[in-house]
Each structure stands twice: as structure tokens, then as C-alpha cells.
KOLTOR-672715 format. One line per 3 residues: number of its first residue (from 1); their letters; for each residue x negated, y negated, z of C-alpha. Coordinates in steps of 0.1 Angstrom, whole numbers, plus 2048, in hexadecimal, padded with zeros to 3 digits. Layout:
NUM	a	X/Y/Z  ...
This chain:
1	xxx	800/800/800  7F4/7DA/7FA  800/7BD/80E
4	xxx	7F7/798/811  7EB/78D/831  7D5/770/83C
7	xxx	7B9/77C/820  7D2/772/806  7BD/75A/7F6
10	xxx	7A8/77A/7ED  7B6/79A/7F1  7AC/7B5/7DB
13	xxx	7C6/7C9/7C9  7C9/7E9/7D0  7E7/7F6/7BA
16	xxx	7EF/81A/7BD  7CD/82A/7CD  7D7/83E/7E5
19	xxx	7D4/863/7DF  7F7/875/7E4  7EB/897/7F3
22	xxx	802/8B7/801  7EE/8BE/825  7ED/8E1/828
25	xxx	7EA/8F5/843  7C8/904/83D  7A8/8F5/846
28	xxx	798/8F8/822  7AF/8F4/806  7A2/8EB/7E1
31	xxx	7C3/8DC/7D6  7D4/8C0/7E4  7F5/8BF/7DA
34	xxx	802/8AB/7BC  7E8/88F/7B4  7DE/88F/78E
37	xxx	7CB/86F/78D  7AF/880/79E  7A1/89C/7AC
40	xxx	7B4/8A3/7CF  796/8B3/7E0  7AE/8C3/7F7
43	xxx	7AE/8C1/821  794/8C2/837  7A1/8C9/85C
46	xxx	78D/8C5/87D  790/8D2/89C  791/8C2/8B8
49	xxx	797/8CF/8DF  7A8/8AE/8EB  7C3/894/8E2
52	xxx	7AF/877/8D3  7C8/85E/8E6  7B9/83E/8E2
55	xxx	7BB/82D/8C3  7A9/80C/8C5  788/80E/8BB
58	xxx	77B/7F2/8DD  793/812/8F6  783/82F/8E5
61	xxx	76F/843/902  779/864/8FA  761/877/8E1
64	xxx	783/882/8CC  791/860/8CB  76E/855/8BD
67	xxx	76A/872/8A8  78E/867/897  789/841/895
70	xxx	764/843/884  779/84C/866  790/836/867
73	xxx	780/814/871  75B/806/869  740/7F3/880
76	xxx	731/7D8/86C  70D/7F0/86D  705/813/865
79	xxx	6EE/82B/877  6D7/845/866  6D5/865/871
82	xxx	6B7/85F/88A  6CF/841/895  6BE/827/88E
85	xxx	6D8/807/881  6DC/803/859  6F3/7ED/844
88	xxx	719/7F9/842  733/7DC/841  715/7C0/840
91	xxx	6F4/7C3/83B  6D9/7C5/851  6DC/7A0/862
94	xxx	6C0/786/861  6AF/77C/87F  6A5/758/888
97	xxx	682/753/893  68C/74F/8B6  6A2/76F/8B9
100	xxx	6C4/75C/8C1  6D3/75C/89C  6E1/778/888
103	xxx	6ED/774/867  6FD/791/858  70D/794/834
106	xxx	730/7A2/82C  730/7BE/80D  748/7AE/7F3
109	xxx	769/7C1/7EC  76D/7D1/80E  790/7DC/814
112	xxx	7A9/7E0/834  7C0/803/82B  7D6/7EA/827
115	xxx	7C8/7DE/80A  7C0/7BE/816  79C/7B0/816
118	xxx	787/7B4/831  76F/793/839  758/77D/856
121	xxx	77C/772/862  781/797/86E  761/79A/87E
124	xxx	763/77F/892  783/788/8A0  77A/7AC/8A7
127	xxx	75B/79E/8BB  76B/785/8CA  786/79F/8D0
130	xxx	771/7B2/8E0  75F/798/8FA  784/790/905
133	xxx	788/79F/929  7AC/7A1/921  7A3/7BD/90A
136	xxx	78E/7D3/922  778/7DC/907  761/7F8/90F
139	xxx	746/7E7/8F5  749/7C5/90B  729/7C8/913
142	xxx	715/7C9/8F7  71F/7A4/8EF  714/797/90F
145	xxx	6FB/783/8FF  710/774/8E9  715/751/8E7
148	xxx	72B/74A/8C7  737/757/8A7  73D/744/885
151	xxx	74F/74E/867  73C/732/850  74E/746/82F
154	xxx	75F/767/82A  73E/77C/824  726/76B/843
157	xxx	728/76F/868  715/75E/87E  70C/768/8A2
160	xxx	6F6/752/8BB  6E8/760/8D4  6E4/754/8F8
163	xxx	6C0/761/8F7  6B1/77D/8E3  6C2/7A0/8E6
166	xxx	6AF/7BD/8D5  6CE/7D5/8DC  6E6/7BC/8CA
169	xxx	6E6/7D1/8AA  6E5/7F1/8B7  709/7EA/8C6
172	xxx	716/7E0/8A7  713/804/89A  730/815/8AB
175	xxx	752/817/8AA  756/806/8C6  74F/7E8/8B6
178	xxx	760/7F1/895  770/7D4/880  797/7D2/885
181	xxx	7B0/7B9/871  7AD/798/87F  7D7/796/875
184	xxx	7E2/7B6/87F  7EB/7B4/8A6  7D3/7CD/8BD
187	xxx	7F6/7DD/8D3  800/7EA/8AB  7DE/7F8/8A4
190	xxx	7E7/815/8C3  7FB/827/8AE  7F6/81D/88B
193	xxx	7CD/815/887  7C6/7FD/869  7A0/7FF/85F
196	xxx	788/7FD/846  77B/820/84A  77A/83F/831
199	xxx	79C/84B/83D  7BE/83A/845  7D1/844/85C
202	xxx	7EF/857/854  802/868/870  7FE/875/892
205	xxx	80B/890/8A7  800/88C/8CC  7F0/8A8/8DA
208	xxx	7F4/8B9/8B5  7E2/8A8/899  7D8/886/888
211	xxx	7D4/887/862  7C5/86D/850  7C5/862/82A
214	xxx	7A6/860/816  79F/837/810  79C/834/7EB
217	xxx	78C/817/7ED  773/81C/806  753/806/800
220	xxx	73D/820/806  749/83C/7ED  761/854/7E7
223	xxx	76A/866/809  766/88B/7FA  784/899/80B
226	xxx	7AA/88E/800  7BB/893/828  7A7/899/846
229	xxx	7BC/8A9/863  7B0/8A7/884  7C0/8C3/898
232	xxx	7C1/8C7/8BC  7B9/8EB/8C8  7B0/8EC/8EE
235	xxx	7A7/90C/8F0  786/919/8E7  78E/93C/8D8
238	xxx	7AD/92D/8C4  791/916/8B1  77F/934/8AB
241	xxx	795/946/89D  7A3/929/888  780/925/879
244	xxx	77D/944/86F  79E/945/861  798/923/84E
247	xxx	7B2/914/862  799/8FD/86F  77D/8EF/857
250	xxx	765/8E1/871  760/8E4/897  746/8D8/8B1
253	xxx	73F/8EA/8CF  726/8E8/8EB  727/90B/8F9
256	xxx	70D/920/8E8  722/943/8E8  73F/935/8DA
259	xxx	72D/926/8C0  71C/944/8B5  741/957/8B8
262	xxx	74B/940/89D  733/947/883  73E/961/86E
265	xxx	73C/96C/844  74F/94E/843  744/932/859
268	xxx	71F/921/862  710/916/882  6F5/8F9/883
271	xxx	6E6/8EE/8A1  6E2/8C9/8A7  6D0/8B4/8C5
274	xxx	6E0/89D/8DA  6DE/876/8EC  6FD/87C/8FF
277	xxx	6F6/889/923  70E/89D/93C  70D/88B/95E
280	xxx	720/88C/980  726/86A/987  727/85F/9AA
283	xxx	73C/837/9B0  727/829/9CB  744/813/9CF
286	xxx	75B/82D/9DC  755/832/A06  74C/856/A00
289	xxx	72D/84E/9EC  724/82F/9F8  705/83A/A0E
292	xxx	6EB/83E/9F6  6DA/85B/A0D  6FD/870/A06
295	xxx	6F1/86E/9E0  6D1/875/9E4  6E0/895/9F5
298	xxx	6F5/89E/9D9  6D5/897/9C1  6C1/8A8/9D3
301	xxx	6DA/8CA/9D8  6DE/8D2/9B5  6C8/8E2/99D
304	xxx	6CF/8D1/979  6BF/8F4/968  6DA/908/97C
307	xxx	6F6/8F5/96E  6E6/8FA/949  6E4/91F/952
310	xxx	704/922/963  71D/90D/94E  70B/903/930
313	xxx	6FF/926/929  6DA/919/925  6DF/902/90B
316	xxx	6D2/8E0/916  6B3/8CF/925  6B0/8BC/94D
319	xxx	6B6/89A/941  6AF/877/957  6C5/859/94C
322	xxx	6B5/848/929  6B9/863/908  6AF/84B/8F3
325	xxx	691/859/8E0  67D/83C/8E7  683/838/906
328	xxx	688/85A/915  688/85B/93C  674/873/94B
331	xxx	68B/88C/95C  677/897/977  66D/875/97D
334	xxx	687/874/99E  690/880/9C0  693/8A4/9C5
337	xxx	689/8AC/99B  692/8D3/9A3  6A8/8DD/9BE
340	xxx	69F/8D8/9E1  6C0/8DC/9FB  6A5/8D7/A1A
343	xxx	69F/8B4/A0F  6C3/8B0/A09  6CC/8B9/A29
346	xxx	6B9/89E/A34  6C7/886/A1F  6E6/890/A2F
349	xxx	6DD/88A/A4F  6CF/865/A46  6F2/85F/A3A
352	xxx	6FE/867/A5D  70E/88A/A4B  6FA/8A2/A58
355	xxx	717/8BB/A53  71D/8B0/A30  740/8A2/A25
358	xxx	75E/8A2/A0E  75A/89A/9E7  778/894/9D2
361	xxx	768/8A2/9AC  779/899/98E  775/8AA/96B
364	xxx	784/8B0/94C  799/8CB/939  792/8C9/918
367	xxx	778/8A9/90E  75E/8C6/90E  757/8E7/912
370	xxx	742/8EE/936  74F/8CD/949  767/8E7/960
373	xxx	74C/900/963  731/8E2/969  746/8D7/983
376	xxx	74C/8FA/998  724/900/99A  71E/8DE/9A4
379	xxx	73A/8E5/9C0  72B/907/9C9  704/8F2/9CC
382	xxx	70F/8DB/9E1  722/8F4/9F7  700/8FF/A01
385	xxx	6F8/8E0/A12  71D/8DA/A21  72C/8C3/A06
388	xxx	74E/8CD/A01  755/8C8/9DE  781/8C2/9D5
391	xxx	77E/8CC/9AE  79A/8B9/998  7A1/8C7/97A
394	xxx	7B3/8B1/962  7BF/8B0/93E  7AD/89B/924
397	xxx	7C0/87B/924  7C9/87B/949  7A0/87A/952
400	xxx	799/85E/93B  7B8/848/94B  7A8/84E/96F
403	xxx	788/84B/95F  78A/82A/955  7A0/820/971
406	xxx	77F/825/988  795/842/998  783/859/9A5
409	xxx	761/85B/9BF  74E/876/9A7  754/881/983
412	xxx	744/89D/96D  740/88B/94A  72C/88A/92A
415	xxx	729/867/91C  715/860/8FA  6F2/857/8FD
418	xxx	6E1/83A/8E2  6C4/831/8D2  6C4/812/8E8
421	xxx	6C2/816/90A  6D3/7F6/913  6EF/803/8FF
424	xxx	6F3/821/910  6F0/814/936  6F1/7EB/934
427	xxx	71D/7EF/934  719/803/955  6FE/7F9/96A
430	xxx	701/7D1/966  71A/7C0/97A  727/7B3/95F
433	xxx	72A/7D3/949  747/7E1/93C  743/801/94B
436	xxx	737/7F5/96C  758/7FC/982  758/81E/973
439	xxx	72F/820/97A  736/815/9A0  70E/80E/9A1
442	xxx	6FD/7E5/999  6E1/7D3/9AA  6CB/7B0/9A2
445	xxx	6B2/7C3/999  6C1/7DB/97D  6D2/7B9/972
448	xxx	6B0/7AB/971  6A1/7C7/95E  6BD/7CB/948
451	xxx	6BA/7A8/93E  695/7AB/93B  69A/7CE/922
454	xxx	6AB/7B9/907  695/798/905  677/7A7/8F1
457	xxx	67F/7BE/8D0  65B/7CF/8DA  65C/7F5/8DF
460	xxx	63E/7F4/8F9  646/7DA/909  66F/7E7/910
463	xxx	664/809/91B  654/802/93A  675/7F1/946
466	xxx	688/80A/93D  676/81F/950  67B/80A/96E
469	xxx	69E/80C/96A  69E/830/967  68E/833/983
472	xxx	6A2/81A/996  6C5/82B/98C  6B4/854/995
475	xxx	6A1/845/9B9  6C9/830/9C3  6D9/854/9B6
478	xxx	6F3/840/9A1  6FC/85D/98F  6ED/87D/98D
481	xxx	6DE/884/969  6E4/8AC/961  6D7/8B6/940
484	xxx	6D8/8A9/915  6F1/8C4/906  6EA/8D6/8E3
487	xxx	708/8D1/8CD  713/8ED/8B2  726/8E3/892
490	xxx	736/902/881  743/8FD/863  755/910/845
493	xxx	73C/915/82B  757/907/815  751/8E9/824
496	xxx	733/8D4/813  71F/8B6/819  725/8B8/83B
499	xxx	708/8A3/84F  6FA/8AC/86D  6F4/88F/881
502	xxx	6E6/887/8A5  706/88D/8BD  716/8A6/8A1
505	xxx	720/880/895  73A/882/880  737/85D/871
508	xxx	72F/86B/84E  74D/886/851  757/873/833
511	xxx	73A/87F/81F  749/8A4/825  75C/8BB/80D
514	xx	770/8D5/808  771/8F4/7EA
């Protein structure tokens, strides 16, 4: 469809583009229905194990929200497969001399699946969108050094800088900053999503399915699929068996055994490293937690290899807080690096516990894989030292609600790592981040180093304060860092040019498809 909105004055015309497709019920289909201008190239469907609930790009936390709105919305840059920031809706910006000035460049002809045109207007009023604390935007913090945006024409934004940031790009890349219609109002973009992605949306079935529309007119290419369906399938043996059926197309797991119970004659599993890290965050604002000695017992009580062993099934690596290649923390680099309940005991009795005490545990059903198992060894480890652990189990969308909500004194979670460090960890550990009621942890000094982490672009000179953050967050027990998962992407081998990516990444899903 095509309608005039604000960009009137130069919309492009999109006529009759969209491909009419039949969505079929297998995963892999070669035919898509009745479309004779072009070749259908049939449906690709995706499984997913939660409800992707969120649909604005600045809410997304969940990795199935994400997963479904990096095809349907663009940032304004791109990411390589190591990561590292490339052009996608602009160019690579310029910098001014004294860091504070990016200029970045619109591609021409860049469409809304509305069909209309997509320009700095839009920009601006995502970003400014975004800064809004009316919108309790979980990229908020990534323009805190933001002092102004200008839309000089339709193809230039300019952003000044309070001072120099050198994690300013690197937050542009997600789709948590994706570009949204500066005309279309943000409460409509919950259940119908308008974007500039390589699919639009098309319907959704909560707790079912979302299927999505290839963009005919997608400024990157052709998307190589007609329909992608994105179908929710909680259980882990029911994906199995749909992928070896064909039902399901593509799948990503994190348990190991599964994985290899998916590959079959049919189906292909690959392997891929990770950023993101599994964690048991502790609020240090709730009264349980709030005696740094009764974290440093719960540090020291568990045995990071033991969960990997236990609930991972061996497939991960003892991880400290930074995964950015880079700037990888050291994780024995903190109190009680193995196991070592004797000194936990004695943190325990410096909190005034020496009998240990009650901890409310919250995890997930469904965002992943291990987080129930993860959470029932940690509660047998700190047993051993008298901590008794209250496991709550709940379902996908109800976790992220009391998630956000700061609801909860300790959480088993896996959040996605960056190439940035001050991405990853500057929206929870500043008083001002996003993230940092959810964190529960800030102090002067991590706001000092924070600050001090994005004022030089220099490798060598960043890593060293990095390091003292790490160090700081792993000696205050903050959180407790577990271990970097593996992630396994089995696929149809009808499926082709399927990337694998850092994450299992499916930004270039688009690329993907289907004989």
C-alpha cells in the first residue's frame, strides 16, 4: 500500500510491489502461492521458544522480540559479522576534529512499508524519541552525550556531542535504536510495527506466530524469502521434531544435546560464539542484598564451571562482566574465582548472617533453554552455606514485566553482550542508565570511570579503565557473572544463504532462502 504523509513533498511511489504469497504451513516451501510477476521464493518459518511481545523497537529486551523486529525495522548503521559498525541507513558519519560532531548521510530512496520515504526528519525524531524519559527507552543511554540533533535537509543528520563519546556509534547499530515514522504515533506501532526493514509486518497471533511480508523495496536488496513466519514453540522436543519434519526452517538453541538431536539427513547444525553472558543478578537496592558481605557470600558459594556442567551441559566458558573482544575481563580476576564456601561463610558472618538467609530467585520459562535448570543448582550451591534460595518460575512475558519493573531481589538472565563495553554495562551501572533500577548497583566512581571510558577513541588507552570497572562491579558483587554460552543454529539444508553471525544474529535473516 502507498500513502501520503508528512514526506509528501517526496514520497516514492510504490504501485503494486508487494508480493501476494499463500503462507503455507511447512517451513520450506518453493512456491508461494499465486504471484506471477516474480519468483515467490516460498516461506521461511522460524522457531522461536517465547512470545516476542514487545513490538517497539526502544521496549525490545527480549531476544525474540529482537529477533522479530531486526526484520522489520532498520538502525541507521550496520554491523559486520565480527561487529564492528558499517553503513546501513547512512553512511559511516563524519567526525569533527574535536570529536563532538557527527554528520551522517541518508541513502536516497529509502522507504517506510508504507511506502512513504524515509528521511533526517525521521531520525531525529526516533533519537529524540528515544532520550524522552516519557518513553522508558531501554537505548536511553546510549545518547547521554547527546547534546542536539539537526535535520539541516532530508538526507543529513547532525548530532553534537556534549564531549566526545567513542561508544556513540556502536549504539546506533541495534534495533534498539532502529528508525521509526516520525508521523505514525509510537502507542499504534505495538500492534501494527511500521519500519524500513526487509520485512513488513503482516499479522500476529500471540503466543502463536507473527508473519511478516517480504519489503519489495528494501534498500539493501531483495529479501530472498517471499513470508517469514516466526512461530512460537516452547517446547524443546516439539522444535525438534518440527525441524526435522520441515515444519520449522530455522532454530537456535543453547543446549548442546538438543542441538545435536536436531541434526538429522535433513537438517544442519553450526556452532557459533557468543557476547551475550548468563548472570544471576543481585539488586543491591533491595534490603535482602544490600550488605555487600551477603554477595560476596553468594559469589563466593558458587562454582560458575558447575553450573556449565550441570545446566548448560558443558557448553560455555567462566565469564567476568566485559565480552567484548577488546576488552575481555579476566574471569578469574575476582573474589572467590573457583568455589570456596569456607570463605563464604565468612562473608556471611561479616553481613551479620552467619546462618545464611532467605533469597527470593527469579527465572524464566522459556527466554532460553538452562535458565530453570541454572537457577535450581545455584539454589542447591548456596544451600551449602545456608542460603535459602525461593525459586520462581515464570513464563516469558511475565519475567520481563517484573523484570523491568525492578521486581525482584535476584534474577537468573542472559543479556547480549557488545563490542563496546560501555554499551553493554554504561545503561546499568550509571545512575543515570537506563537499566540502572533493574541493575540495583551505581557508585561515583563507576560514573567517573564510565565517563572516562568514552572520552578517548584509543584502544590502549580505554582498556585499562575498563578493567577497573570490571573489577570494581566483580570486588562490590553487583552481579555475579556465570559463564559466555555457545549458541547452535540448525537449519534445513533447504535453507540457503543463511549467515552465521556472532549471537546466532539474525540481522541478515533476510539474506536467507528457501528451495
Amino acid at each position: 500500500m502507498s500513502t501520503q504523509r508528512r514526506h509528501g513533498r517526496h514520497t516514492l511511489a510504490t504501485g503494486a510491489s508487494a508480493v501476494v504469497v499463500t503462507l503455507l504451513a511447512a517451513g520450506l516451501s518453493g512456491c508461494g502461492g499465486d504471484d506471477t510477476s516474480s519468483d515467490a521464493n516460498g516461506t521461511l518459518v522460524f522457531g522461536i521458544s517465547a512470545d516476542p511481545a514487545q513490538m517497539v523497537p526502544w521496549t525490545a529486551t527480549s531476544t525474540q522480540s529482537i529477533q522479530v523486529l531486526s526484520q522489520i525495522y532498520s538502525p541507521l548503521l550496520n554491523t559486520d559479522a565480527e561487529g564492528v559498525p558499517e553503513a546501513g541507513l547512512a553512511e559511516l558519519p563524519e567526525i569533527s576534529e574535536d570529536g563532538k560532531t557527527y554528520t551522517f548521510t541518508l541513502q536516497d530512496g529509502v522507504t517506510f512499508s508504507d511506502g512513504s520515504a524515509l528521511d533526517s526528519a525521521d531520525v531525529k525524531h526516533t533519537y529524540e524519541k528515544i532520550i524522552d524519559p516519557a518513553s522508558s527507552a531501554s537505548s536511553a543511554s546510549y545518547f547521554t552525550s547527546v547534546a542536539g540533533i539537526e535535520a539541516p535537509d532530508p538526507q543529513t543528520v547532525v548530532v553534537t556531542l556534549k564531549q566526545p563519546d567513542a561508544s556513540f556509534v556502536s549504539g546506533l547499530t541495534g534495533v534498539n535504536t532502529a528508525i521509526v515514522p516520525a508521523d505514525v504515533d509510537a502507542k499504534s506501532l505495538e500492534t501494527e510495527p511500521v519500519g524500513s526493514g526487509p520485512y513488513q509486518f503482516k499479522s500476529r497471533t500471540p503466543n502463536e506466530s507473527i508473519t511478516l511480508t517480504r519489503n519489495a523495496d528494501y534498500f539493501a536488496g531483495k529479501p530472498g524469502a517471499a513470508t517469514v513466519e516466526f512461530r512460537v514453540i516452547p517446547d524443546e522436543q516439539s522444535m525438534v521434531s518440527s525441524l526435522k519434519t520441515g515444519a520449522v526452517g530455522v532454530a537456535i538453541f543453547d543446549n548442546p544435546v538438543t542441538a545435536k538431536t536436531a541434526t538429522s539427513g535433513q537438517t544442519e547444525s553450526t556452532t557459533v560464539d557468543s557476547l551475550s553472558y548468563h548472570v544471576l543478578q543481585l539488586r543491591a537496592t533491595s534490603p535482602t542484598l544490600s550488605n555487600v558481605n551477603a554477595r560476596l557470600a553468594i559469589q563466593c558459594a558458587i562454582s560458575r564451571q558447575d553450573v556449565i556442567d550441570s545446566a548448560a551441559l558443558g557448553s560455555g566458558k567462566p565469564t567476568g562482566p566485559v565480552t567484548s573482544p577488546e576488552y575481555r575481563s579476566d574471569p578469574d580476576a575476582q573474589p572467590c574465582a573457583e568455589q570456596d564456601l569456607d570463605k563464604a561463610k565468612d562473608y556471611l558472618a561479616k553481613a551479620g548472617k552467619p546462618n545464611g538467609f532467605e533469597l527470593n530467585l527469579m527465572t524464566s520459562q522459556g527466554l532460553y533453554s538452562t535458565a530453570v535448570d541454572e537457577a535450581q543448582n545455584i539454589q542447591a550451591q548456596l544451600g551449602k552455606v545456608g542460603i535459602k534460595v525461593k525459586v520462581e518460575a515464570l513464563d516469558s512475558n511475565a519475567y520481563v514485566e517484573r523484570w523491568l519493573a525492578a521486581d525482584f531481589d535476584a534474577a537468573i538472565a542472559m543479556n547480549g553482550g557488545s563490542s563496546d563495553p560501555n554499551t553493554m554495562y554504561g545503561r546499568y551501572f550509571t545512575k543515570a542508565g537506563s537499566f540502572n533500577k533493574v541493575a540495583g548497583y551505581n557508585s561515583p566512581e563507576l560514573d567517573k570511570l564510565f565517563a572516562e571510558g568514552i572520552a578517548t577513541t584509543d584502544t590502549a588507552a580505554r582498556r585499562p579503565i575498563y578493567e577497573q570497572i570490571s573489577q570494581q562491579l566483580v570486588d562490590q558483587a553487583a552481579w555475579v557473572w556465570l559463564f559466555t554460552p555457545q549458541m547452535y543454529v540448525v537449519a534445513n539444508k533447504g535453507v540457503e544463504g543463511l549467515e552465521m553471525r556472532a549471537d546466532a544474529s539474525i540481522s541478515t535473516l533476510w539474506k536467507a532462502s528457501v528451495s
